[in-house]
C-alpha positions, -999 to 999 in steps of 0.1 A, spaced: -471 501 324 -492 477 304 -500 444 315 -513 411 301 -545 410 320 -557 380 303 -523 359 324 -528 343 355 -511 355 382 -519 330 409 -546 302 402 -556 279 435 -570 246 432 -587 225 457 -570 243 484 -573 223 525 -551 244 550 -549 246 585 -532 240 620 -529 203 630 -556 181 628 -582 215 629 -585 220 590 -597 257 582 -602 260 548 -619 235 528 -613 231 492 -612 267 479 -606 276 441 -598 310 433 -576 330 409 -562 363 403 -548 378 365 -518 396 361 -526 434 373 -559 429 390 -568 437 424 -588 404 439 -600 409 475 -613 384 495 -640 395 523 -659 374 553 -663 374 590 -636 368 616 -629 330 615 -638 325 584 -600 315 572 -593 347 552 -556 351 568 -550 314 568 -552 315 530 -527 339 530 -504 324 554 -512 290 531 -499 308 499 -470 324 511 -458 286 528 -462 290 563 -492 267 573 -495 228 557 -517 230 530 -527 201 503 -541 207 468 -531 230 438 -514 264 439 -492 280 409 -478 312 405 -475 327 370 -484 289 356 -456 277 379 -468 251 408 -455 267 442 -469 244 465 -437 223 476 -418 253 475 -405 272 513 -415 304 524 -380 317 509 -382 306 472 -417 323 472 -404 354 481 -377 350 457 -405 343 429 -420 375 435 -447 370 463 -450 391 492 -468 395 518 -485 424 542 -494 404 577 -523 418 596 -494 423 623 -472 445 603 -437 427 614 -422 457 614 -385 457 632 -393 484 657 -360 491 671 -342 502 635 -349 530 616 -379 535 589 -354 535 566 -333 502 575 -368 484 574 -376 498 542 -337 482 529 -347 447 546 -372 445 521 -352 446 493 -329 414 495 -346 400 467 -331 428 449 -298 427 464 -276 419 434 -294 453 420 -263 472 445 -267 501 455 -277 519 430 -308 500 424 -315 499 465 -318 537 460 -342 541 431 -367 515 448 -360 542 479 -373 570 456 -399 556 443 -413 540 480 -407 578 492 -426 593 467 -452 569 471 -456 577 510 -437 610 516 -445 607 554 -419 577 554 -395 601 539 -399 629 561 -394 600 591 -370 578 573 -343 581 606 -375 578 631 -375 541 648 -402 522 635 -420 516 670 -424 549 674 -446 557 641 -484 560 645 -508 531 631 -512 547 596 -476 551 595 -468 515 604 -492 503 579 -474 526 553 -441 513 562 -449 477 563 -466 484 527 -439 500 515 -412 475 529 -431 447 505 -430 467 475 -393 474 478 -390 433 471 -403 444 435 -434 417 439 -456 404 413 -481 394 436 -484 414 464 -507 396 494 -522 421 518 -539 411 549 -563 435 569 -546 467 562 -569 487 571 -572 471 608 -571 493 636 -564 526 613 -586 561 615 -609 560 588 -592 589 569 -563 571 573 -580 537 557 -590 562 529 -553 570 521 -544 537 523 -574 523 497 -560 550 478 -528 536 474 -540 500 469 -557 517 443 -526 534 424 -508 504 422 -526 489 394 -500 516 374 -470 496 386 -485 462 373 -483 442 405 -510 417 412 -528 425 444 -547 396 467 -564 415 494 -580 402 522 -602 428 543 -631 427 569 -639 465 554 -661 449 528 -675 484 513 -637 499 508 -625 465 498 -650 460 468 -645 494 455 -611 491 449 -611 450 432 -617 439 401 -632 410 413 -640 393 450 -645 358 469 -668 358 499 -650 329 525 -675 318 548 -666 290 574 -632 282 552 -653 279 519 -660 299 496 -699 308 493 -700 334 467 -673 352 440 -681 377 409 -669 410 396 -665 428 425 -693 457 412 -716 430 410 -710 415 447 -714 450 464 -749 446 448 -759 414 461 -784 414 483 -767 389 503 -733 409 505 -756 438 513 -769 429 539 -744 411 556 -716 427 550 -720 463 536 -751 473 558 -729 472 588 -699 491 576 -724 514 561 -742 518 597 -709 525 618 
């Protein structure tokens, strides 16, 4: 698949967001081009999921926020799914008590008018992205193992056919071979053409795998380049890289 690289995907603007009167992020511009993979890295606290939460509609925000040249900001949680954003929370909100498979189909009510036909094909193509959810498509969800959770609540997003796809910590609490497979797959979705926002604490696998990166300290951001050029900042180096490299 070919995509217009050059198109904005999601362009922020002046962005203030928090929870009551505590504001958490404090004026942040960023942007993100059709097919890229933008990560945004920094220490706990430092507002990286309450950007997230901000863009997909869920906390108050003020300033500036369009989507494919479209402003989003006035728009509920549900027309921003329907415009093609997703989103991966750092919780997984995964429906333990149904089936792998019914979770995956939840995912999909974007798609709904696709019947079922269509449901199956973005089945297929979910399964042969993670086999292991194939092979555990009748399992309850609850019962799957972190990797497997992670897989599932990745996999539940894509079904929803996203243009941008907003991924928060997903490779918290996961084996590292398992955060391996899953950088991996971040990485194989540039084929498919989605635009990927990633927001990670594993600074070294996160910067591998982007285009480009933001560093959010303290809800602003301090630093932002091609994301070759911030693993090779000193500062990024030595606060963020040297301790994933010394664990």
């Amino acid at each position: 698949m070919t995509t217009d690289t050059s198109r904005e995907m999601l362009r922020v603007s002046d962005l203030h967001a928090g929870y009551g009167r505590a504001e958490v992020l404090h004026g942040l511009d960023l942007r993100a081009d059709a097919g890229r993979v933008v990560t945004v890295i920094g220490p706990n606290g430092a507002g990286k999921s309450t950007l997230l939460k901000a863009l997909m509609g869920v906390v108050p925000m003020r300033g500036e926020v369009r989507h494919d040249g479209e402003p989003i900001g006035e728009l509920p949680l549900e027309e921003r799914v329907m415009r093609g954003i997703a989103l991966v929370p750092e919780t997984r909100a995964l429906f333990g008590s149904m089936p792998v498979e019914d979770n995956l189909r939840l995912g999909a009510w974007r798609q709904r008018h696709q019947g079922r036909a269509g449901m199956d094909e973005a089945l297929d193509k979910i399964y042969a992205l993670f086999p292991r959810l194939k092979e555990r498509r009748v399992q309850l969800a609850g019962t799957l193992s972190g990797g497997e959770r992670q897989m599932l609540a990745l996999g539940r997003a894509l079904m929803s056919q996203p243009a941008l796809l907003m991924l928060d910590e997903p490779s918290l609490g996961l084996a590292p071979l398992v955060v391996q497979e899953m950088f991996r797959t971040i990485d194989s979705l540039r084929a498919t053409g989605v635009t990927l926002l990633l927001v990670e604490q594993n600074a070294r696998a996160a910067l591998a795998v982007a285009d480009y990166g933001y560093v959010l300290e303290m809800g602003e951001i301090v630093l932002e380049g091609p994301a070759a050029e911030l693993a090779g900042d000193p500062r990024v180096v030595e606060t963020y890289l040297g301790t994933v490299a010394a664990r």
